[in-house]
C-alpha positions in Angstrom: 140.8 94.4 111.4 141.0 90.5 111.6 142.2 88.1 109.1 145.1 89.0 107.8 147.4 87.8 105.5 149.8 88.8 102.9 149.3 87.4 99.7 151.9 87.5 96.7 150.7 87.9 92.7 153.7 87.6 90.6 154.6 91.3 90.8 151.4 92.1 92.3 151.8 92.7 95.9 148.9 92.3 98.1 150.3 94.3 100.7 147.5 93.3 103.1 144.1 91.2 103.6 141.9 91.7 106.3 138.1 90.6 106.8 135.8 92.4 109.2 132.1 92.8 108.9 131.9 90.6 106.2 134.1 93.1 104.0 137.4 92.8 102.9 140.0 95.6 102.4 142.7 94.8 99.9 145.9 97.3 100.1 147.5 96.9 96.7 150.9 98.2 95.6 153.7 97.5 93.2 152.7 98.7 89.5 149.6 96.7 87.4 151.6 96.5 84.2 151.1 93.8 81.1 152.7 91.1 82.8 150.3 91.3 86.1 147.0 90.9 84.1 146.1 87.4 84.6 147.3 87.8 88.6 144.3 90.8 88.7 141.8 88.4 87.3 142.8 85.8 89.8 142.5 88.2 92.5 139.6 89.2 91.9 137.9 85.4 90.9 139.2 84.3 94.3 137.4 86.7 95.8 134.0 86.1 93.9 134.5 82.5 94.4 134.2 83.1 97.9 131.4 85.2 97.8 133.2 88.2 99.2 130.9 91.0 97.0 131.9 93.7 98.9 135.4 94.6 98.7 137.8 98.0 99.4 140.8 98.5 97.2 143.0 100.7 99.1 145.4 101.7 96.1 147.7 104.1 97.9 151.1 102.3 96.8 149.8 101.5 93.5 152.0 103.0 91.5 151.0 102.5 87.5 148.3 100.8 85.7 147.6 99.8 82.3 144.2 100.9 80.7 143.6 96.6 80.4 143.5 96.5 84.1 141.3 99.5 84.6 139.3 97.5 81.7 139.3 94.2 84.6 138.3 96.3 87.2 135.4 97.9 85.7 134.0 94.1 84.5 134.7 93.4 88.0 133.2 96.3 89.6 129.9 95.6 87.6 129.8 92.1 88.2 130.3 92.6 91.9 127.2 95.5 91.8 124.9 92.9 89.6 125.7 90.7 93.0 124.2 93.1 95.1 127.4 94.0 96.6 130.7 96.4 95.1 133.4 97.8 95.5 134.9 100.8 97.1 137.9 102.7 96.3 140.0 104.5 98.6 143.5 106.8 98.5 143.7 106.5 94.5 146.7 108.1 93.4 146.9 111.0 91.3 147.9 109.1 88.6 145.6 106.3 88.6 142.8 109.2 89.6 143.4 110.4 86.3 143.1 107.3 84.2 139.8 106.8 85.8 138.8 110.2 84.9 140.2 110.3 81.4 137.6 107.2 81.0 134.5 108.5 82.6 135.0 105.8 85.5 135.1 108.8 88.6 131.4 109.2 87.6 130.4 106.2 88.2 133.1 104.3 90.7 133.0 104.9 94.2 136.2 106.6 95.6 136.7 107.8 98.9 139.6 109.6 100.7 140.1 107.2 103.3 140.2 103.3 103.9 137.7 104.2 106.9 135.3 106.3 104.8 135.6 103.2 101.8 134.5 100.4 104.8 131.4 102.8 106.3 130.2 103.6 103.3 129.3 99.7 102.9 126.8 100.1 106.2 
């Protein structure tokens, strides 16, 4: 993939960037607790901003998360689908797998095993 960077969120660690086919894939890690909140919305408005609607979160290393960001994500998921694009979610975690679950989101969210299968499913 081209276009890559590494971007730094407070404690959010953006562990990679990269651009290809007019999709970007987003490799988070580190842990989404209360003091990254703001840095998720920022994320995610930077993206917007820059009309990028069609996004893969590769959460592999993501190692917690707070039910507020899950809360961010939805909003964002929804705004990005109202935009005619989305977002695709790839190597969740067990334990993040299960927060979306407990909430109903694995119905509705699109999660894939691999970063791959996440990008292809875009076409």
């Amino acid at each position: 993939m081209a276009d890559m960077e590494q971007l730094q969120f407070a404690s959010i660690l953006i562990d990679e960037r990269t651009a290809k086919d007019g999709v970007i894939t987003i490799r988070m890690s580190s842990e989404l607790d209360h003091g990254t909140l703001k840095n998720l919305r920022s994320l995610f408005q930077r993206e917007w901003d820059a009309e990028n609607w069609r996004l893969v979160l590769n959460l592999k290393n993501l190692k917690f998360i707070y039910s507020a960001h899950i809360g961010v994500i939805w909003a964002f998921v929804q705004k990005m689908q109202k935009a005619k694009g989305g977002v695709h979610f790839c190597q969740v975690p067990e334990s993040v797998l299960s927060a979306f679950n407990t909430l109903g989101l694995t119905k509705v969210m699109k999660i894939y095993d691999t970063e791959d299968q996440a990008f292809k499913a875009f076409s």
